[in-house]
Every structure is written in structure tokens, then in C-alpha cells.
N, C-alpha and C positions, 0 to 999 in steps of 0.2 A: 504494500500500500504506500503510497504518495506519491511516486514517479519518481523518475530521474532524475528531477530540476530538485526533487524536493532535499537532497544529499544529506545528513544527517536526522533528517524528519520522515526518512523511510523506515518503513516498520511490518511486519509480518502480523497474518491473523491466523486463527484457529475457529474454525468450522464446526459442526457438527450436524449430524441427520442420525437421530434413534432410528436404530431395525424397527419396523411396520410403521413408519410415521414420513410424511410425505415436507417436513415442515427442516429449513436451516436455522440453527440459532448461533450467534459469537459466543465462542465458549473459553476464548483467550485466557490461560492462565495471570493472573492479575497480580500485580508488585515490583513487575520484573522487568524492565525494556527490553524490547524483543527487535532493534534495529538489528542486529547480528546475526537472526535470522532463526527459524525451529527447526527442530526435526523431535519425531513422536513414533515412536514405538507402541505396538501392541500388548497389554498384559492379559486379554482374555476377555470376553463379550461387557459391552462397555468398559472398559479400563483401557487405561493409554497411560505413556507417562511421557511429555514434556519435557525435551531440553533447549536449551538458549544457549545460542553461540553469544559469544564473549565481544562485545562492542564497545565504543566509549572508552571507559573508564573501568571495567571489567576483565577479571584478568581469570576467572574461574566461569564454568557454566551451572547457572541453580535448574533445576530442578522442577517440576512439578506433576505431581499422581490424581487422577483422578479414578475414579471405582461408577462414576455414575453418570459418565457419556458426558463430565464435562461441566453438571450442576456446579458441584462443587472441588477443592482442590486443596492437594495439603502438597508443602514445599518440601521439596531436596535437596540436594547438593550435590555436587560431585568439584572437587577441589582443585580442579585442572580444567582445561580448554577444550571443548570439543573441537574434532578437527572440520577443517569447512570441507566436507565432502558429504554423499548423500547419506551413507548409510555410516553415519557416524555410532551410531546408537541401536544395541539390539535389545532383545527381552526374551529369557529362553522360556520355551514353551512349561507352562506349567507352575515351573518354579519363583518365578518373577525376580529371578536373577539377571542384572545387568550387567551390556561388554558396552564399554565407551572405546570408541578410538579417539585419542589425543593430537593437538596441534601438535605437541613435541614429536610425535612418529611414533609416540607407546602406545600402550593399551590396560586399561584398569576393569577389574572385574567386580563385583560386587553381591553380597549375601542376598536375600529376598527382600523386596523393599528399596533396594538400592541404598542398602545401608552398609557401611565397612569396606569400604571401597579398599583395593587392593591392587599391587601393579600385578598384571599378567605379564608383560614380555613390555622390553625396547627394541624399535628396531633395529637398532645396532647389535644386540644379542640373537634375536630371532637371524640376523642377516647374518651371522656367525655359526648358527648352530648346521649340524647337519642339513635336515629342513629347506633352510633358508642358504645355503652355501647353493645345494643343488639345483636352486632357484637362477641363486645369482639374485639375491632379493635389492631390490631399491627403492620406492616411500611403500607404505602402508597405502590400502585406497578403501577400506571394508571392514567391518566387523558385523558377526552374528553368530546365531547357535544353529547348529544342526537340530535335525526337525527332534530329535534325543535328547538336546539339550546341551551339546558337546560347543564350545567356545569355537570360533571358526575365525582366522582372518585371511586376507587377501590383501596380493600387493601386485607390483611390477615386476618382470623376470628381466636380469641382462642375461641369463642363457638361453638363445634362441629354440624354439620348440616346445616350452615349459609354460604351464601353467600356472600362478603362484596363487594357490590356496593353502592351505596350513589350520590342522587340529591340533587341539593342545587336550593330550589324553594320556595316562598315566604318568603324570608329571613331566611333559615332554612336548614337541611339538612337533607332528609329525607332514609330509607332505602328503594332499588328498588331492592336488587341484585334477579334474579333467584329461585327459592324454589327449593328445591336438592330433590330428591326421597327420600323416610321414611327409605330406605338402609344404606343411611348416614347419619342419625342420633346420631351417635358416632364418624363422620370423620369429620375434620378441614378439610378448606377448604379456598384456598388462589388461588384469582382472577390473572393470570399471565400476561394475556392483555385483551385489552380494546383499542374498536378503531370502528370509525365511519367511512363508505363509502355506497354510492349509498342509502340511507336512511334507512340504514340499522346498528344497532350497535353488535359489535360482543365481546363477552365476549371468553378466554379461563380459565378454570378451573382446578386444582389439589387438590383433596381431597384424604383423606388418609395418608398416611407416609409406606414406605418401599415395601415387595411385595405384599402392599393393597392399592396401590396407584392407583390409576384412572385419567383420564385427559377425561373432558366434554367440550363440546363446546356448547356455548346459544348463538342465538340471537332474538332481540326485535328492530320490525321499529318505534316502540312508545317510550317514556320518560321512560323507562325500567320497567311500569307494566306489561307487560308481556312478556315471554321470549319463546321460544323454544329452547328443550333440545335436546342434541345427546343421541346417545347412549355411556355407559361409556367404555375408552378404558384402558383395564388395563396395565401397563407399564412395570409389572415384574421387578422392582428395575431399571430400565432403567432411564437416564437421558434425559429432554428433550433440544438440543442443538439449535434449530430454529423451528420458527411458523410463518406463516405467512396464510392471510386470503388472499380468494378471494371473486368473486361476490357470490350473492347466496348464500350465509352462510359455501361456499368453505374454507375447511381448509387444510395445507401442513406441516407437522413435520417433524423434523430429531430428533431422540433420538441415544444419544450414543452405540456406536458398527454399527453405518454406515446402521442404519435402519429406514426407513422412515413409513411414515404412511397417509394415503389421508382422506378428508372428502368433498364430494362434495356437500352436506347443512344436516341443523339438523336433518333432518328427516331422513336422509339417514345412513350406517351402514358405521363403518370405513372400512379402505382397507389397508391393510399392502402390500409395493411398493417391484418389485424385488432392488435385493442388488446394493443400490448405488454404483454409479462411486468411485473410492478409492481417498477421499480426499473432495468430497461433503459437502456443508458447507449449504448450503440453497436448501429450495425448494419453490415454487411457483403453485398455482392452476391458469390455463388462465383463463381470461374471455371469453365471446363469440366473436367469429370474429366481426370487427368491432369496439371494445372498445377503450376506451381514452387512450394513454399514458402517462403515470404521471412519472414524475423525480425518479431517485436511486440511494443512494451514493452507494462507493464502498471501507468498508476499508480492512485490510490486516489480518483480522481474523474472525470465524465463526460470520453470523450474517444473518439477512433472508429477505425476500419480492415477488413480485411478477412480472408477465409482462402479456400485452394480447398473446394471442392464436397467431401463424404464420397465417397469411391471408391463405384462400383455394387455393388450384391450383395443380397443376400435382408435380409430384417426382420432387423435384431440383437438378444441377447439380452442383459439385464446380464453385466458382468464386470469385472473392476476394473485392465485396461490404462487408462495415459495415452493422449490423444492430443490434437491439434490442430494452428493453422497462425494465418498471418498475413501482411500487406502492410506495406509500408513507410508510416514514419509520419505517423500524421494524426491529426484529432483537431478538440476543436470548436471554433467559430471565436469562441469568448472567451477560453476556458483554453488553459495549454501544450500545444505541441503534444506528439502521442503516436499509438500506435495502441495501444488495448487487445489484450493477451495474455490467456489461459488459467492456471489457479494454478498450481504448482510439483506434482509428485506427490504425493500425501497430502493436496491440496488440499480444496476445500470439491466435493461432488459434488449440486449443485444446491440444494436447498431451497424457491425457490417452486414447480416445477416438479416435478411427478412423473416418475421414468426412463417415456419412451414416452408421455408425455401428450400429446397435439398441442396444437399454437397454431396456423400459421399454414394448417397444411392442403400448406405448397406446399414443395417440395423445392430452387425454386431462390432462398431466403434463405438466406444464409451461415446467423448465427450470430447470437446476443443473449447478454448479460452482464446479470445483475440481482444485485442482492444489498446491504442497507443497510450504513452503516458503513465496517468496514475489509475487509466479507466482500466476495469476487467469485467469479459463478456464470459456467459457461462451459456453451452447453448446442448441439450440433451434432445438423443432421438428418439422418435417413436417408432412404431413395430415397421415401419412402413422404411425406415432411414430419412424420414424428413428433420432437420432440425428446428427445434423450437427453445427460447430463452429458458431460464428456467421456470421464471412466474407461470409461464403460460403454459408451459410442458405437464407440469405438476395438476393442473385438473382432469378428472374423469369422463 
């Protein structure tokens, strides 16, 4: 929120849409400035936890737990900087055990609660050990738990062909990443996310350099011995500007020049999207009707995530209910992490887009955000693939 011009008066929101309710409320944890930007993790139906990258005058990131989609909020801490990447922040299944990854290059783990925070590895030790030698490891880029609960990180490999994933399991740290086809065997290869949902862990990949660049998608519902591979999408010197996962090994890219790209799970071949909305910042794969809705911030520059599917039903007509949804945070892989939210009620109700205009023709793309400045457009489709804002999407 606030645009470009606004430079120190920019600041991030948090979102919220309860499972069976059709209605956005701001659910911004509160005390905290949030120019630095969120990232939010899952702890289990309603429950999230909140953290705040380090802006200002802040040299630690606080904290914040919510148990009830967001009403309410008790604060944390974690005593170090979250690092600006997306998946700064995990929460392992069950336990409500937190992995921070740090600006410094470490990583701290922490009891249930996100209490007793503890270092897990430096990366200057992790890049010394076994593990990490065989990597050829260079910055940290990920942190999360195997769908088991097992600590997981990812980085960058300087030994070409390697994957750089890393379990930390009987007091050690071992290598799990992916095996790259015998093709890349000369290509470095640097892990961009990393992030666990539905028991399932989802890795994305960039190997190569310039217009031999490739971006793979792996996931693995085990402790990462083993993975399944996408097929490789070649990027043509193209940047990639947001990622975001869905169920199913669903994947959702924007690369620079306002082109997108789908992956509906690994096995499947990617799909290059007609030409986003002018000003598109994220995309989003739905899940099936039905699904949970999980919390979304929303700050004031590109960054990504996702939402469920719009329920079935006949063509809607305008009307001026809120609505929408979201996945936990993500975002692109330059800037802070996040996952774009929907505006607040009274919000902006589209603008490049006409209520009912199609874009992509197909029903199962989430959602796209366009809008210059400090504006954000949120525009959800119906069974049909027509887009509509979200006010007007949300009636029956």
C-alpha cells in the first residue's frame, strides 16, 4: 500500500476471508510497522503467524499469532532479521514449530509457539559441512518442514548439476534436493522456493544462466527423497517477477514483459497464459471448489500467492458484496516476501478490466491484480473464465 512516490509511507496489509464466508476483512496484526514488509505462515485451520521484516529503525522481526483467522493477536518475537526472500518463514505441520531464515545467511528454529528460538545452522557451516560442500553451497534462499515435520533448507549450488536442498535429521544435515536430468550436468542450479502445503513440498528451480536458462518445478510428499520433476520451461533471458504454488503441484509465474506461464502439477507440461491484464503483479493457480481459505497480505508492489476457485453456480451479475481469498505467503523472488490480498471494502472495483470482460477464457486461473501506483485491482472468475472485480464477483 501507498505506491512508489509514497517511499517511507509504504506499508503492507493483511487480509482475511473465513472458510464458508464470502466477506474480506483487514486483519493487520497491530503495534508493529509493517513498511518492511510480511510474510505469514500457516499453523492449522484458522491460525497463521505473522512476521515483519525489519524496516526503519528495527533491527529484529516481532512476531504475531493469531488462532482465530485474525480477530485477535498475541505478539512474538524472534530476535534477528528475517531474510527479504519469500519463504522466509515456515511452521511445521502439527507441531507449531518455527524455521526463520535470517538476513545474516543462518537459520533459527524454534519450540511450539515460536518460543526459544535456537540457531539451526550458519551458512558458512552448513557450506562447510558434507551436505553443503557437495552442493558447492552459496546464500541460503528457503526455509521449511517436510510435510513430517523434518527442518528443510535450500540455497544456491556453485557445483553444476546439483540441486541445493538440505534436511537436518539426526543431528546433521543431510542432502535431499531433487536429481536434475544428465542435461544439466554443466548448469548451476539455485533453489528459488520452497514451501510446504497439503503434504505436499514444493520446490521451484532455475538452472542455467542467460538464454539457457530453465525454471523446473519438483515436488516430494516425503522428507525430500524423492521428488517429481516438471518438464523444463525455458525462459529466453526473461525474468521471473512472481511464483506462486497451488494444490497438486499447481504452479503460477509472471516473468517480465507481462507474461505468464501455468503448471497444473509435475507431470503435467507448462502452458504459457494469454497476455496479462497491463499492470499484473501476481498470479495464482485455485484449488478445487471447496478449499480452505488461508490469510494474504497485501503490499504496494509486485509480489504473489494464491486463492480457492469461485464456488460453482450460474453466470453472476454485478453487485456490490466483498469477496475473496488467499494462501500463505509468497511473493517474488527479488522483493519481500508476501502474498498479494484483495482491497479492504470500498476498495478500488477494477478499472483496466470491465465487470464480465474475459481475459483468459479458462476458469481454472485463480486471480490477477493490476493497477499503477498505490491502486490494487483484484478481479476473480466465474465458472465461465469471465473476470469480475471482486465486489461484484462475490454475489449469487
Amino acid at each position: 500500500m501507498g505506491g512508489s512516490a509514497a517511499s517511507h509511507n509504504n506499508f503492507w496489509q493483511l487480509f482475511v476471508r473465513p472458510a464458508g464466508t464470502g466477506r474480506w476483512r483487514l486483519a493487520t496484526p497491530p503495534g508493529v510497522a509493517s513498511n518492511g514488509g510480511l510474510v505469514v505462515a500457516g499453523l492449522g485451520a484458522g491460525s497463521v503467524v505473522a512476521g515483519f521484516r525489519p524496516s526503519q529503525d528495527l533491527s529484529f522481526s516481532p512476531l504475531a499469532f493469531t488462532h482465530d483467522n485474525g480477530a485477535a493477536w498475541k505478539p512474538g518475537l524472534l530476535d534477528s532479521a528475517l531474510a527479504d526472500v519469500p519463504d522466509a518463514l515456515a511452521a511445521a505441520p502439527g507441531s507449531g514449530r518455527l524455521l526463520a531464515l535470517l538476513a545474516n545467511g543462518g537459520a533459527e528454529l524454534s519450540r511450539p509457539g515460536g518460543t526459544a528460538w535456537t540457531r539451526l545452522a550458519a551458512r558458512q557451516a552448513l557450506a562447510a559441512s558434507a551436505a553443503g560442500g557437495r552442493c558447492g553451497l552459496g546464500r541460503l534462499t528457503a526455509a521449511a518442514f517436510s510435510p513430517s515435520g523434518v527442518p528443510l533448507l535450500a540455497g544456491s549450488c556453485a557445483r553444476p548439476g546439483t540441486a541445493g536442498v538440505f534436511a537436518y535429521a539426526g543431528g546433521t544435515w543431510h542432502p535431499v534436493g531433487p536429481a536434475l536430468p544428465a542435461s544439466y550436468a554443466r548448469q548451476k542450479a539455485t533453489v528459488l522456493r520452497l514451501t510446504t502445503a497439503s503434504g505436499t513440498t514444493m520446490a521451484l528451480l532455475a538452472a542455467g544462466t542467460g538464454s539457457a536458462a530453465r525454471l523446473l518445478a519438483a515436488s516430494s510428499t516425503g522428507s525430500g527423497a524423492q521428488w517429481a520433476l516438471s518438464q523444463p520451461l525455458p525462459l529466453h533471458s526473461a525474468g521471473i517477477t512472481s511464483a506462486s504454488f497451488g494444490p497438486g503441484g499447481a504452479v503460477a509465474i509472471v516473468l517480465t514483459g507481462g507474461h505468464g506461464e501455468a503448471l497444473t502439477g509435475t507431470a503435467a507440461a507448462w502452458r504459457p497464459l494469454p497476455a496479462l491484464p497491463p499492470g499484473t503483479v501476481t498470479l495464482a493457480p485455485a484449488p478445487p471448489a471447496g478449499g480452505t481459505p488461508l490469510p494474504s497480505t497485501a503490499p504496494g508492489w509486485p509480489s504473489g500467492g494464491s486463492r480457492p476457485a469461485a464456488p460453482p453456480g450460474p453466470p453472476h451479475k454485478p453487485s456490490t458484496s466483498p469477496s475473496g481469498s488467499g494462501h500463505r505467503a509468497d511473493a517474488t523472488t527479488s522483493r519481500s516476501p508476501s502474498a498479494i490480498g484483495l482491497p479492504p471494502e470500498g476498495g478500488p472495483r477494477g478499472g483496466r478490466l470491465r465487470p464480465g470482460q474475459p481475459w483468459s477464457g479458462r476458469a481454472d486461473l485463480g486471480w490477477a491484480l493490476a493497477g499503477p501506483g498505490s491502486q490494487m485491482y483484484g478481479y476473480l472468475p466465474d465458472e465461465n473464465g469471465y473476470l469480475w472485480p471482486p465486489q461484484e464477483r462475490a454475489a449469487g
